[in-house]
N, C-alpha and C positions, 0 to 999 in steps of 0.2 A: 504494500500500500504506500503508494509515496503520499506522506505527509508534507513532507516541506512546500509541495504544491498547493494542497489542501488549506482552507480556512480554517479554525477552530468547528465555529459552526458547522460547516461544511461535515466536516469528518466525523461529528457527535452524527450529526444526521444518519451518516452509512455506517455508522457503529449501530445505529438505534434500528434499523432497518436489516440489520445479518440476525440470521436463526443462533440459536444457542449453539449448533454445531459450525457454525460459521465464527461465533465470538474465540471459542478453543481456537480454531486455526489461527485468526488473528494473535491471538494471545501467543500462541506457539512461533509463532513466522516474529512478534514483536519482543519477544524474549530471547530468540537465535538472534534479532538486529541487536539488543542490550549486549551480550554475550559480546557478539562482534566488537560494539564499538569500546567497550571496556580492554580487549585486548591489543586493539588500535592505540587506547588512552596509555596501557602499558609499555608501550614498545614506542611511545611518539610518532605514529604515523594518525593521528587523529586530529582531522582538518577543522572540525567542527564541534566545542569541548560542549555548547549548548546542548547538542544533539544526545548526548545521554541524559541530558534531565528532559527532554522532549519525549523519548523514551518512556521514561520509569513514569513520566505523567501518563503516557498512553497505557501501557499495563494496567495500572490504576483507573482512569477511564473501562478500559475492557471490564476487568474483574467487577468494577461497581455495576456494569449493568448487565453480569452473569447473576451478579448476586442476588439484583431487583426483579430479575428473570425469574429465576428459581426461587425469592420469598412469594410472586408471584402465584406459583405454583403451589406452592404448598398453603399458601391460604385460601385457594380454591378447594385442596384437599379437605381440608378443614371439614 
């Protein structure tokens, strides 16, 4: 997903709009980029030091509306 493209707005949007099997991938593919740019940050080849707290914001975005998903769910269970 290129973010740097993307508005805030924008990206909450197509966050809000993927299926729960869709947030995991995101989550997964945005956790391989963290991974990356931490060992870019290790070795000095990291161009862009913002881009891991753009990151860990996005994780965080993900997981909060896994989470609002799934209490969703279980208060329908209810």
């Amino acid at each position: 997903m290129p973010e740097a493209k993307l508005k805030l707005k924008d990206l909450r949007e197509s966050l809000r709009n993927l299926s729960e099997a869709g947030l995991l991938e995101a989550l997964q593919s945005e956790r391989e980029r963290l991974f990356n740019l931490r060992r870019q940050s290790v070795t000095k080849q990291l161009v862009d030091p913002n881009a891991l707290s753009r990151s860990r914001k996005q994780i965080a975005r993900i997981l909060t509306l896994l989470n609002e998903t799934r209490n969703k769910e279980e208060g329908a269970a209810k």
